[in-house]
N, C-alpha and C positions, 0 to 999 in steps of 0.2 A: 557556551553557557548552558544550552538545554542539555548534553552531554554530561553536564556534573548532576543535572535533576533526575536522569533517567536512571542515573545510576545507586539515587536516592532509592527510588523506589522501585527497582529491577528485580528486587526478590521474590516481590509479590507477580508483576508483572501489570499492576494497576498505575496505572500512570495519568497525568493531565492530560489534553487532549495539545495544549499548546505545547509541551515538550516534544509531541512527536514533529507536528507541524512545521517544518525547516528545516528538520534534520535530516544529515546528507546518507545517503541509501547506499552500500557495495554490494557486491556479489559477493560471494564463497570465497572467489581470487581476489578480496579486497580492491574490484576495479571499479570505480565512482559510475552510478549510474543511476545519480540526478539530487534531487530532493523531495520530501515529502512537502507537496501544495497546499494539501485541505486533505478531512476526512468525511466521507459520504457515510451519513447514518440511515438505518432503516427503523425509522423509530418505532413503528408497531412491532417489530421484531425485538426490538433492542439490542442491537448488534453493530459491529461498523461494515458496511458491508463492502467499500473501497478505501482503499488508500490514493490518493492522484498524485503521482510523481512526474517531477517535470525533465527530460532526457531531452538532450539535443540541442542544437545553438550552438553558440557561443556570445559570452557572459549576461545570459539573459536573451538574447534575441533569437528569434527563432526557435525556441523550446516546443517543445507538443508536449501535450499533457496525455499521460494514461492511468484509467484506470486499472488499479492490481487490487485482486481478490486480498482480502487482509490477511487470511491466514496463510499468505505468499509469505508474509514475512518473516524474520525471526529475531529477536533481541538478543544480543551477546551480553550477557554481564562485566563487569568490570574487568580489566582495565580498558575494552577495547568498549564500551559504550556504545556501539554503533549498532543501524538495523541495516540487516541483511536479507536482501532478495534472492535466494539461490536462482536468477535464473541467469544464462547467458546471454552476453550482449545482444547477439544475433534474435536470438527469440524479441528483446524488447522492440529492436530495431524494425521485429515485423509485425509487434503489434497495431492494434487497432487503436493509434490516438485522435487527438481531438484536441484542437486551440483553444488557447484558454481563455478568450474570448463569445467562443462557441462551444458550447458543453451540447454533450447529447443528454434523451431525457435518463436518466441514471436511474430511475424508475420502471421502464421500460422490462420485462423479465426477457423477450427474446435479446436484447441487450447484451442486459446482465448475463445468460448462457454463453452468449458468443465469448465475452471476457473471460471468465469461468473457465471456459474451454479450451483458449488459446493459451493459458498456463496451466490447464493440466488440472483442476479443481473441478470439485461437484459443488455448485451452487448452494450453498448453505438453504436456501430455502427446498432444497430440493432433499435433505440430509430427512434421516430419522430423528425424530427428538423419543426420547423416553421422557413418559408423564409424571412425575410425581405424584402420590398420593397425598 
């Protein structure tokens, strides 16, 4: 079902926050590599600044959660509807998770670098912004 809504509004690339939320994540090689948990906002930013995908288990048990930088992601347009993480298994496998029971503080910025880093991102707060006038 969220699959038919993303693909509502995939042109713009503005979407609700509950259509991301469940849906299932692949890589580049179409190999399943979890689902989207929740999304961590940075609200004085205004930004999302993770996505938490849940990797590992089996059917539910045992999952770790991780945070991924958002702009890890990527949205395919129709037909194939789905969000892709180019990263490979291996990389997630060594990421830095965390039970979904036990979150770390998400707000934390040496944190947030550590995540950042282990997929290959600059820290959006760390980015240049140009000002408007």
């Amino acid at each position: 079902m969220a699959e038919a809504r993303l693909a509502t509004y995939s042109s713009r690339h503005v979407v609700p926050a509950k259509t991301i939320i469940g849906s299932d994540v692949v890589n580049a090689n179409w190999e399943s590599l979890g689902k989207i948990e929740d999304l961590v906002l940075d609200a004085s930013a205004g930004r999302i600044a993770y996505a938490v995908l849940s990797f590992g288990g089996f059917l539910g048990m045992g999952d770790k959660y991780f945070a991924i930088p958002w702009n890890a992601f990527k949205f395919n347009l129709p037909p194939e509807s789905r969000i892709v993480l180019n990263v490979d298994k291996k990389l997630l496998e060594t990421a830095p998770g965390f039970d979904k029971n036990n979150w770390p503080d998400v707000a934390n910025s040496d944190w947030g670098q550590s995540i950042y880093k282990h997929y290959g991102y600059t820290p959006y707060w760390e980015e240049v912004s140009v000002s408007r006038p």
